[in-house]
C-alpha positions in Angstrom: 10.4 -4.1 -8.5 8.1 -7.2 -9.7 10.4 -9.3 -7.2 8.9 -7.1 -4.4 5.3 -6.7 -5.6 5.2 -10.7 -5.9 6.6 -11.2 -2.1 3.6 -8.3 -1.3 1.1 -11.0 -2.6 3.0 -13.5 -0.1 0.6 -14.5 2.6 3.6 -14.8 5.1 3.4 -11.8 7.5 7.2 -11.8 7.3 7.2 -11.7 3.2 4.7 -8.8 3.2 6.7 -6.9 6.1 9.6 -7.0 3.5 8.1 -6.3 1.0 5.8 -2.9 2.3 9.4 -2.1 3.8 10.7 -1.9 0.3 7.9 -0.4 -1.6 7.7 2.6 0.9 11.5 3.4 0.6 11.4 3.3 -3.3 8.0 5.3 -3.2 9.9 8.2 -1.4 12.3 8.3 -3.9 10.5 10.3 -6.9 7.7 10.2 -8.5 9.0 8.4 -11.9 9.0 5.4 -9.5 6.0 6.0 -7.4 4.6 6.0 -11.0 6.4 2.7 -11.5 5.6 1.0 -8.7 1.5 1.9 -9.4 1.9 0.8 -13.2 3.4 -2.6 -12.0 0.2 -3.6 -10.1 1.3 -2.9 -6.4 -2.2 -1.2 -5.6 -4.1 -4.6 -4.9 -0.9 -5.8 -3.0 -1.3 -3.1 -0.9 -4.5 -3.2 -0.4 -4.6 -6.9 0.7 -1.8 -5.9 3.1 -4.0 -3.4 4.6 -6.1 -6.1 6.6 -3.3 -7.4 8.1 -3.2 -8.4 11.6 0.3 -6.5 12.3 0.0 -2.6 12.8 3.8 -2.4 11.6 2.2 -3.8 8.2 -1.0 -1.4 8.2 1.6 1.3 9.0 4.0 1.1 6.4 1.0 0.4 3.9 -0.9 3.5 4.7 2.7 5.6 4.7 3.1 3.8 1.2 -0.1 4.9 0.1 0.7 8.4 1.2 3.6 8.8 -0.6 2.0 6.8 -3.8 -0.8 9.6 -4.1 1.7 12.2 -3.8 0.7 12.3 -7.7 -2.5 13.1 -9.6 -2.2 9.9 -11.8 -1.4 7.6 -8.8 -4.5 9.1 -6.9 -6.6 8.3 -9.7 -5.2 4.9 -10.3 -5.0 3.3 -6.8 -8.9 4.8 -6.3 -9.7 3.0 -9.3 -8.0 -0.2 -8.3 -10.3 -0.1 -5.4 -7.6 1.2 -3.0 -9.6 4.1 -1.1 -13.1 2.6 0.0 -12.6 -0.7 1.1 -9.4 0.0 2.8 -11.2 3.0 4.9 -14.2 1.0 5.5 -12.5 -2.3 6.6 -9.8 -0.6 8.5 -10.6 -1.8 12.1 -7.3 -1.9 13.9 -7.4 -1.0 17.4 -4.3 1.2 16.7 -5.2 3.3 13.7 -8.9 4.7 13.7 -10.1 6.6 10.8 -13.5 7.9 10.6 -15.5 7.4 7.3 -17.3 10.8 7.1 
């Protein structure tokens, strides 16, 4: 898992691509890994990936992010790591458009 959350902090497009790839196919898996994957610092990671210039990036991240908060303690983790704010607020793309309310 570290192995994938290091090549998140890549600042290659194609290293992230990989590595979001990866974390949102072990994130569907159950929630002892979502759990794992939030305890072994992907949340910033992720967060960085979500200004990325390629939509299939900002995709996977926000699908990942979905299936992250699929549990109480993750929601309150990755909102504490900064993950809900700034991503909504800086998330420009011209392919996803998500009204702050």
């Amino acid at each position: 898992m570290q192995a994938v959350i290091c090549a998140a902090r890549s600042g290659l497009i194609r290293n992230q691509k990989k590595a979001v790839i990866n974390l949102y196919r072990l994130s569907k898996d159950s929630d002892r890994i979502r759990n794992q994957i939030v305890d072994e610092g992907a949340v910033i990671p992720l967060i960085t990936m979500s200004k990325a210039k390629s939509a299939e990036v900002l995709e996977l991240v926000l699908k990942t992010f979905g299936e992250l908060a699929k549990t109480p303690d993750n929601r309150q983790k990755i909102v504490d790591n900064g993950g809900c704010t700034p991503m909504c607020d800086g998330l420009k793309h011209k392919k996803f458009a998500i009204r702050v309310v």
